[in-house]
C-alpha positions in Angstrom: 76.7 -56.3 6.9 74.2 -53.6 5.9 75.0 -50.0 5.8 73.7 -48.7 8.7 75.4 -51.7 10.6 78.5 -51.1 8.7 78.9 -47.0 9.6 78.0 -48.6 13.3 80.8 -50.8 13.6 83.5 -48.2 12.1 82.5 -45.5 14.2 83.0 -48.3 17.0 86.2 -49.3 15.9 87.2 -45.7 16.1 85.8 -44.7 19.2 87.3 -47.5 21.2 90.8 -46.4 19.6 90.1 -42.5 20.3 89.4 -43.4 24.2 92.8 -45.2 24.9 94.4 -42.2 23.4 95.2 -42.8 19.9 94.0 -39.6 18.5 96.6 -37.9 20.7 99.2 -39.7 20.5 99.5 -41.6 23.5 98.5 -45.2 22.8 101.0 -47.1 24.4 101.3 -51.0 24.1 99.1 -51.7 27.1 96.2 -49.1 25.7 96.1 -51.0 22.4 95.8 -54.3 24.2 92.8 -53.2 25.9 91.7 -51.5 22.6 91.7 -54.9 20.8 90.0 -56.6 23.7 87.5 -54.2 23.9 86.7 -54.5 20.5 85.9 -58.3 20.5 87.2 -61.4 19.3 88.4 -60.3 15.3 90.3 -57.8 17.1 91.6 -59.9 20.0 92.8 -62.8 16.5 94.6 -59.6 15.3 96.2 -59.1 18.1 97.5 -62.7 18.7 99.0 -62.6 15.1 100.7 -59.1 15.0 102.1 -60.7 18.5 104.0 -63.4 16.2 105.3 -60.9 13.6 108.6 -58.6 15.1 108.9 -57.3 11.5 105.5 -55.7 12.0 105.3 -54.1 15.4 108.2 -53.0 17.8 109.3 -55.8 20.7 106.9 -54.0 23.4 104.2 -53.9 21.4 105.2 -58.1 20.5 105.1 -58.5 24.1 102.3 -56.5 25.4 100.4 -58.9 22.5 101.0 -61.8 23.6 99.5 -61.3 26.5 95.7 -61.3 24.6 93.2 -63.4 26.2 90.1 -65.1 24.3 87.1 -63.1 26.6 84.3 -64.8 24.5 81.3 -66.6 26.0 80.7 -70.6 25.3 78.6 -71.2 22.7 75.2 -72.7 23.8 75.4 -77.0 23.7 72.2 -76.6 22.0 73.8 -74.0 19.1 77.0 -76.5 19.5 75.1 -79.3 18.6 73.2 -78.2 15.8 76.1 -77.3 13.9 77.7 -80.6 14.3 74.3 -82.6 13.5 74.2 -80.0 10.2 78.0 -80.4 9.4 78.1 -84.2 9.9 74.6 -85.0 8.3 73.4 -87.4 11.3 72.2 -86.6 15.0 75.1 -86.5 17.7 73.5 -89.7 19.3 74.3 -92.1 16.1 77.4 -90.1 16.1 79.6 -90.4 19.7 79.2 -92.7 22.6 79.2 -89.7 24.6 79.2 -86.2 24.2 80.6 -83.7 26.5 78.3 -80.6 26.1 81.0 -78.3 28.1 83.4 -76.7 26.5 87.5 -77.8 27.3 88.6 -74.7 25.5 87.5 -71.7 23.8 88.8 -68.9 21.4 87.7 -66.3 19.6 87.6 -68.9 16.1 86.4 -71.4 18.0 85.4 -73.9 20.9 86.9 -77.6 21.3 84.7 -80.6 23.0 85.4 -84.2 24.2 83.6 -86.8 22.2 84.1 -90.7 22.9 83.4 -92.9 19.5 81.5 -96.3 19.7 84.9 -98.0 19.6 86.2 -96.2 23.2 88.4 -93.7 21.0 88.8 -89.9 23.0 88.3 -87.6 20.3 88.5 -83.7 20.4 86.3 -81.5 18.0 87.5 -78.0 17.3 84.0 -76.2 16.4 83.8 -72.9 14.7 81.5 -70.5 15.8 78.6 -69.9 14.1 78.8 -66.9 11.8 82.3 -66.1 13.1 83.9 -66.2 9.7 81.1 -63.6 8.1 82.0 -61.4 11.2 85.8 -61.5 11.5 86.1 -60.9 6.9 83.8 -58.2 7.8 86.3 -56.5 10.0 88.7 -56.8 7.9 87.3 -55.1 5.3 86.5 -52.3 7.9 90.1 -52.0 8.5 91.0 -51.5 4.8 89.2 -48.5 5.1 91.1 -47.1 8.1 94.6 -47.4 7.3 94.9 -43.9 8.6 95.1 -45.6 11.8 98.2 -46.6 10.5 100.1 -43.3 10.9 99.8 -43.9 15.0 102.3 -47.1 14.5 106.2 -46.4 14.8 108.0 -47.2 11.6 105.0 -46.7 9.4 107.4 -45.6 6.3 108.8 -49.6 7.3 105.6 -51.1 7.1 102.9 -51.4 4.2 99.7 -51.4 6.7 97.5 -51.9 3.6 99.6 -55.0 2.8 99.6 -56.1 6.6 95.8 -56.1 6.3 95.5 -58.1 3.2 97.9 -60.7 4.8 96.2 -60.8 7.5 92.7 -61.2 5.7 94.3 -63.5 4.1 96.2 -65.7 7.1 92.3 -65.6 8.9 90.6 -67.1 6.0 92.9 -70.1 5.9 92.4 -70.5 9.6 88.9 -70.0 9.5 88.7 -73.1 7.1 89.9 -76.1 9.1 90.8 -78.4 5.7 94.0 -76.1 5.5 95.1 -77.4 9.3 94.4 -80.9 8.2 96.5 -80.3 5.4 99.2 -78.9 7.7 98.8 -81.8 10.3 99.1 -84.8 7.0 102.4 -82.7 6.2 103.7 -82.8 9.3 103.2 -86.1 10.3 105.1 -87.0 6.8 107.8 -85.4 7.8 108.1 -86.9 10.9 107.3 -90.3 10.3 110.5 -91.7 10.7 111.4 -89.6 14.3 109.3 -92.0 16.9 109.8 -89.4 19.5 107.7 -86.7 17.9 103.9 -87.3 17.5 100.9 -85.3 16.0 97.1 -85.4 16.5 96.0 -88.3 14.0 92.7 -86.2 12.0 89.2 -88.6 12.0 88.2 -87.3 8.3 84.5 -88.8 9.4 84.1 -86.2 12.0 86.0 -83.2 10.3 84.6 -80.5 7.7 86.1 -77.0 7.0 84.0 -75.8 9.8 85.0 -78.9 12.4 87.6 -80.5 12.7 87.9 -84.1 14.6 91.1 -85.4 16.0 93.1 -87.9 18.3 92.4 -86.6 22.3 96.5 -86.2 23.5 96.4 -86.0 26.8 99.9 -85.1 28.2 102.0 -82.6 30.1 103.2 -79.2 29.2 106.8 -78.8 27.8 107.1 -76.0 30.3 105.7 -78.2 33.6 109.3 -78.9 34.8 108.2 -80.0 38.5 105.8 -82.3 36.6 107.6 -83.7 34.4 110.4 -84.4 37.0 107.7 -86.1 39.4 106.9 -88.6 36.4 110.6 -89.4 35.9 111.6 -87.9 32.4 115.0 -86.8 32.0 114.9 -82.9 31.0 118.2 -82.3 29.6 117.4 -85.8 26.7 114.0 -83.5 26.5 115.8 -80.3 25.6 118.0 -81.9 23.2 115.3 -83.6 21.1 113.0 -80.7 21.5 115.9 -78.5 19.8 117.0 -81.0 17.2 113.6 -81.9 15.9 112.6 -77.8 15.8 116.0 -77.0 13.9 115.1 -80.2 11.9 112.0 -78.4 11.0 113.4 -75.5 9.7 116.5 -76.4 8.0 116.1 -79.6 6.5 112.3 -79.9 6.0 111.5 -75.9 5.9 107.9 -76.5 7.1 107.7 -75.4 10.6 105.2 -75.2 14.1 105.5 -71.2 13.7 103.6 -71.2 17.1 105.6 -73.5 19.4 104.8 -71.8 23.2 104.6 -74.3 25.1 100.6 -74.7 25.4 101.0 -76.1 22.1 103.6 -79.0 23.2 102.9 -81.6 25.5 105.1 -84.3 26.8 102.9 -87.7 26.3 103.8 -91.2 26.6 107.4 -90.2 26.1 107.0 -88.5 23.1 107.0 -84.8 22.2 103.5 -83.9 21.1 102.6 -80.8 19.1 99.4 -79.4 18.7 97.4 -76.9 17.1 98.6 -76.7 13.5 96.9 -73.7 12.6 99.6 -71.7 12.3 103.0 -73.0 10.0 106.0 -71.3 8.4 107.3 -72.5 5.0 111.4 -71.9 3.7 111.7 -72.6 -0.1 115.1 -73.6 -0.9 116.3 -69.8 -2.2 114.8 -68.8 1.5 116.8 -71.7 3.2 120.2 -70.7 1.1 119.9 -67.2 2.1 119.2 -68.2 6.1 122.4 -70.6 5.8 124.7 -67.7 4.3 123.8 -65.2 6.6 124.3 -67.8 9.4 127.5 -68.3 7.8 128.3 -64.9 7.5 127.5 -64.4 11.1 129.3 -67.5 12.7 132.7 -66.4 10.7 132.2 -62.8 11.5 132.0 -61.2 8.4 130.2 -57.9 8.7 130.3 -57.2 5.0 128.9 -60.8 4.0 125.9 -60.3 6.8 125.2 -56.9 5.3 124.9 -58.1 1.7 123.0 -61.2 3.3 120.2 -58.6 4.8 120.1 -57.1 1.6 119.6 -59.9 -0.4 116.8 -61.8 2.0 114.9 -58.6 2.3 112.0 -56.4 0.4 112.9 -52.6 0.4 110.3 -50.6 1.6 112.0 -47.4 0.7 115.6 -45.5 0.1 118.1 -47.6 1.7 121.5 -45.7 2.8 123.8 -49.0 2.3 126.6 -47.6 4.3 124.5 -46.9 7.6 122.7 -50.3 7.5 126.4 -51.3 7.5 127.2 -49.1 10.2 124.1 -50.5 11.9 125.1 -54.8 11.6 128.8 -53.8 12.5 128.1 -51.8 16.1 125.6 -54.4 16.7 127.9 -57.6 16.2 130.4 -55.2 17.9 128.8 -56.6 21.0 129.5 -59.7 20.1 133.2 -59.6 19.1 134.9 -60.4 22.5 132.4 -63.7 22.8 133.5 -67.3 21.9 131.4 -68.5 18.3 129.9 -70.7 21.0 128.7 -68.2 23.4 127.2 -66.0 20.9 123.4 -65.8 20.7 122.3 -66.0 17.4 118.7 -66.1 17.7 119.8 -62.6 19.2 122.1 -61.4 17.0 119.5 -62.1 13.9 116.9 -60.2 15.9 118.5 -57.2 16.6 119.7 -57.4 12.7 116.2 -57.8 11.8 115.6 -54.8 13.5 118.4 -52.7 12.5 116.8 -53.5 8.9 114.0 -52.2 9.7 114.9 -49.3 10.7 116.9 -48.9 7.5 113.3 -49.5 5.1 114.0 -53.2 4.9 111.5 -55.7 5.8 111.7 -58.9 6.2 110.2 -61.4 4.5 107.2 -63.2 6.5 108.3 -66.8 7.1 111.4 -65.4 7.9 110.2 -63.7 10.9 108.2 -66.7 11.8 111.3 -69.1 12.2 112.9 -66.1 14.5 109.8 -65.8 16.7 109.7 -69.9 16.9 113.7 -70.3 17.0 113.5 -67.5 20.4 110.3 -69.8 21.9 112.0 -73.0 21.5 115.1 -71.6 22.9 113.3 -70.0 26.0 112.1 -73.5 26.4 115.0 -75.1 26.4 116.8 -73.1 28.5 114.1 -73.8 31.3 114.7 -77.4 30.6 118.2 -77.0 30.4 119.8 -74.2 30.9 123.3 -75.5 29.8 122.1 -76.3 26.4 122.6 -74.0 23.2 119.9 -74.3 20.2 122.5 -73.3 17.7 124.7 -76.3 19.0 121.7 -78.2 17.1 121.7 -76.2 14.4 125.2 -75.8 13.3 125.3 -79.5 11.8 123.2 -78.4 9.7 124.1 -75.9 8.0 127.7 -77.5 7.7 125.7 -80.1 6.1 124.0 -77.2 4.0 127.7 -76.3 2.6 129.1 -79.6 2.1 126.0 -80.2 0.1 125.9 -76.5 -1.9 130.1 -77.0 -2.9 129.5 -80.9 -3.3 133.0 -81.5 -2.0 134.3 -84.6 -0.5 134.9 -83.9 3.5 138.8 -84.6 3.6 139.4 -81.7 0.9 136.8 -78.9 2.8 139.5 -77.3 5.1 141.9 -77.1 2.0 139.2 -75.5 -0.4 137.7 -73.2 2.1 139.5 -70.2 0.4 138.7 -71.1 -2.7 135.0 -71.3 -1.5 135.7 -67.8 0.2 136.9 -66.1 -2.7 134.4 -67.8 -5.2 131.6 -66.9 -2.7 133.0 -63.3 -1.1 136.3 -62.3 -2.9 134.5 -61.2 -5.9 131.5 -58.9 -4.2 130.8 -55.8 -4.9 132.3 -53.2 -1.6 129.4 -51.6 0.5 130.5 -48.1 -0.9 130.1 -48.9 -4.2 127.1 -50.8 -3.9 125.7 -47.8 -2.6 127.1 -45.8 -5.6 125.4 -48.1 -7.6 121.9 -48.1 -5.7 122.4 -44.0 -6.4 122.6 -44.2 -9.7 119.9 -46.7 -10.6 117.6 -44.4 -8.3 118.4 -41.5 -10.8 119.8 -39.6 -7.7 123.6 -39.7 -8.7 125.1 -36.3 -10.0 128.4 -36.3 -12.0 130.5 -33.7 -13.1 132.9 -34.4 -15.8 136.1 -32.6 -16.4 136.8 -33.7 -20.2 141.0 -33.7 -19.6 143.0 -36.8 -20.8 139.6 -38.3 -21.5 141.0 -40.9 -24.1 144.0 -41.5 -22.1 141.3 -42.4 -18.6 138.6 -44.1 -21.1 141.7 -46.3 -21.6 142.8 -47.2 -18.6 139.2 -48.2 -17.5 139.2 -51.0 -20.2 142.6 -52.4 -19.3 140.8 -52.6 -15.5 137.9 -54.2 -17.0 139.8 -56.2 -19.1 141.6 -57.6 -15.5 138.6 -58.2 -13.7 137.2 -60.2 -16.6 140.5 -62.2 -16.7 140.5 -62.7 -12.9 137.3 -64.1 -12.8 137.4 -66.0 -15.8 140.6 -67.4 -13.8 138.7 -68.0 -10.8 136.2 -69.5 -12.7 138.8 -72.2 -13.9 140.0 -72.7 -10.3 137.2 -73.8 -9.3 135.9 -75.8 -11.7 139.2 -77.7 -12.1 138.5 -78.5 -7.8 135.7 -79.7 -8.4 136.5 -82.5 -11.2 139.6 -83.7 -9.5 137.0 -84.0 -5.8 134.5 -85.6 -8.1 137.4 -88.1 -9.4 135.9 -88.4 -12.9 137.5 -88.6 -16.5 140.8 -89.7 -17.2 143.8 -89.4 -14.6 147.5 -88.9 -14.4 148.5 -90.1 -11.2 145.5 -90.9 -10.2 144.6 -87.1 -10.6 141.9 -86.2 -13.0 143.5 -84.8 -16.0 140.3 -82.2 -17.2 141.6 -80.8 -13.7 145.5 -80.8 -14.5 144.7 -79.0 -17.6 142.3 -76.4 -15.7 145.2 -75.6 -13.1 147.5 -75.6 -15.8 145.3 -73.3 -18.7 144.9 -71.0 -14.9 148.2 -70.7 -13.9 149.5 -69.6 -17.2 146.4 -66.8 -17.6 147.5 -65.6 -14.0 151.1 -65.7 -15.5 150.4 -63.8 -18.2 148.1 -61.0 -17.0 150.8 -60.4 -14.3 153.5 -60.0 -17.2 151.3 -57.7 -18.9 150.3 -55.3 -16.0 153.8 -55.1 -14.8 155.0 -54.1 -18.8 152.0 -51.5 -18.6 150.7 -53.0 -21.5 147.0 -52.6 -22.8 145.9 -55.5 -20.7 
């Protein structure tokens, strides 16, 4: 984009902004949607991403969002057809049966036609416009130079909008190269290769570039067509219940996940649950996976400090973080909660308005965490239209018992009976929310101390007998638990058919605890 071009386009971008009030201060989420529309299909892609991302923009805006439509006009067949003949390296003729020269769908990226191969396959090209990607990257570097548009956003001290615009450079670009889908569909249908209820689009690598991409033609009804779908005879509830397990499948076993699931991206074909459209996928690492299991954990056994050092641990701080009113914050909202049965609680919910209360306390969360929110709250709106008896997190919750029986590697007859153990390993030992926030004080260099020097030996001492306590404690915990864990693994030698590394572990235990108790109740420097 030339200069001239260039000062055009921002002075665009900030005119359209200006007229649905931003430069007074009253844009509200129905202004910026016709902002974004106004200002064309880069802005409208925007737009349909922000509307995935809670930990970005407040719910109305989310909402408002979602409701961005693709007002572009059909490329010309001519135009459509000289890209495919350029991209393919042979005329359309030698190429498909039959062509169909109008459009069955069109987005700002993008427009999809119907092809039929030699062999009487249905095949469905997704084409990229031409010069779409130059235009869209061009944007984006406009925006970089407007982040004082920024300021206009609620929670800006939250949110990093030069970062926003990076990522979001940086999410077009691998959208705008359709290899990275194909990569997403392969992985996909990996992972699902031995679940014969849930299909993919199969890719035809002879018909697919980075700029098109050529796949299976799945023709099928939308997850969301109840009156449909009841008309061809399917049972709804057994379609809820595999819906749910295979999505909670997705996240918490495989961690690669449809981050886009509405339901004009599922179809219901042949008997099988079809997804579509793979531009869009969220990714858990293991760490991110262990730190969703323990905060549901924390959750499901109601432990408001455990969820408040969960947040803290899963998310990026954005600025000073006052500890004791985050806590404040996760306890009034589970609050709401408390007189509920663990079954009736919402936790899609409950980690939504925690992931708010974060925000508001300068703590973001990280991307793909929001992404498995925003999918976990679409596939449970679905389900409950399918069936509105059914709870997602009854799907969930074998998994992440699996998670723990896994993580503590103990045999299932012995869980119940280490469970405290596991607590006190796991929680007994953490740090109070107080003095977390002592701590937090001091490593920001804002903790002031005054020191009386009275009895300073005589204090100086006491604080290494209390040190010396804890490091027996957990030194004794330590032993504890590693002594459970060799006589559930059931190796080594055995007295009584008891491991005896274990025996001796309980036994070198109970005489530390023994003598640490003699020596605190004789005072002595222990």
């Amino acid at each position: 984009m030339s200069k001239i071009n260039e000062r055009k386009r921002i002075r665009e971008i900030v005119s359209v902004f200006v007229k649905h009030g931003i430069k007074k201060g009253r844009m509200n989420p129905e202004k910026a949607r016709q902002a974004l529309e106004e200002l064309g299909p880069t802005f409208v892609k925007i737009g349909q991403i922000l509307s995935t991302r809670p930990d970005v923009l407040p719910d109305e805006y989310i909402h408002e969002f979602e409701k961005l439509q693709d007002r572009v006009k059909t490329e010309k067949y001519e135009d459509v057809k000289a890209i495919i003949e350029k991209e393919l390296g042979s005329a359309i003729k030698n190429l498909f049966a039959h062509f169909d020269p109008e459009p069955i769908a069109s987005a700002s990226m993008a427009q999809v036609h119907l092809a039929c191969t030699e062999n009487g396959e249905q095949v469905v090209l997704k084409i990229q416009r031409p010069n779409v990607k130059e235009a869209m990257l061009s944007d984006i570097a406009l925006l970089k130079r407007l982040m004082k548009i920024g300021k206009f956003v609620p929670q800006k001290h939250v949110i990093d909008f030069q970062e926003v615009v990076d990522e979001l450079g940086r999410t077009m670009q691998q959208e705008l190269d359709f290899s990275n889908e194909v990569k997403n569909i392969e992985h996909f249908h990996k992972n699902h290769k031995e679940a014969s209820y849930i299909i993919c689009p199969k890719v035809y690598k002879e018909y697919t570039t980075s700029n098109i991409l050529g796949m299976e033609y799945i023709k099928g009804i939308k997850i969301n067509n109840v009156d449909e779908l009841k008309k061809k005879g399917y049972n709804l509830k057994d379609l809820a219940k595999k819906l749910a397990d295979n999505y909670v499948k997705q996240i918490f076993k495989d961690g690669f996940f449809h981050a886009d699931p509405h339901p004009g991206n599922i179809f219901i074909c042949d008997k099988k649950i079809a997804y579509i459209d793979f531009g869009m996928m969220g990714f858990l690492d293991k760490n991110m996976k262990n730190k969703l299991n323990d905060l549901l954990y924390a959750a499901a056994t109601r432990d408001v400090e455990a969820l408040t050092q969960g947040v803290l641990r899963m998310g990026i701080k954005k600025g000073e973080v006052h500890i004791k009113t985050l806590y404040s914050d996760i306890e009034e909202i589970y609050n709401k909660y408390v007189q509920e049965s663990l079954q009736d609680i919402d936790f899609p919910q409950l980690l939504n308005e925690m992931f708010h209360a974060s925000k508001r306390n300068n703590i973001a969360m990280p991307k793909n965490m929001t992404l498995f929110l925003k999918g976990m709250m679409t596939i449970e709106g679905i389900v409950a239209k399918l069936d509105p008896d059914m709870d997602i997190m009854d799907v969930a919750i074998p998994y992440i018992k699996e998670y723990f029986i896994l993580k503590r590697n103990y045999k299932q007859d012995l869980i119940d009976q280490l469970e405290n153990i596991y607590q006190l390993s796991k929680y007994g030992l953490k740090i109070p929310i107080k003095t977390l926030e002592l701590i937090n004080s001091a490593l920001g260099g804002k903790l002031k101390v005054q020191i009386e020097h009275k009895n300073l030996e005589e204090s100086i001492n006491q604080l290494s007998k209390m040190t010396n306590r804890i490091v027996f404690a957990l030194i004794m915990a330590s032993i504890v638990i590693g002594s459970s864990l060799v006589i559930t693994a059931n190796v080594g030698p055995k007295i009584y058919d008891i491991s005896f590394f274990g025996l001796v572990g309980y036994l070198s235990a109970g005489i530390m605890g023994i003598w640490i108790l003699i020596l605190i109740l004789r005072n002595e420097k222990m």
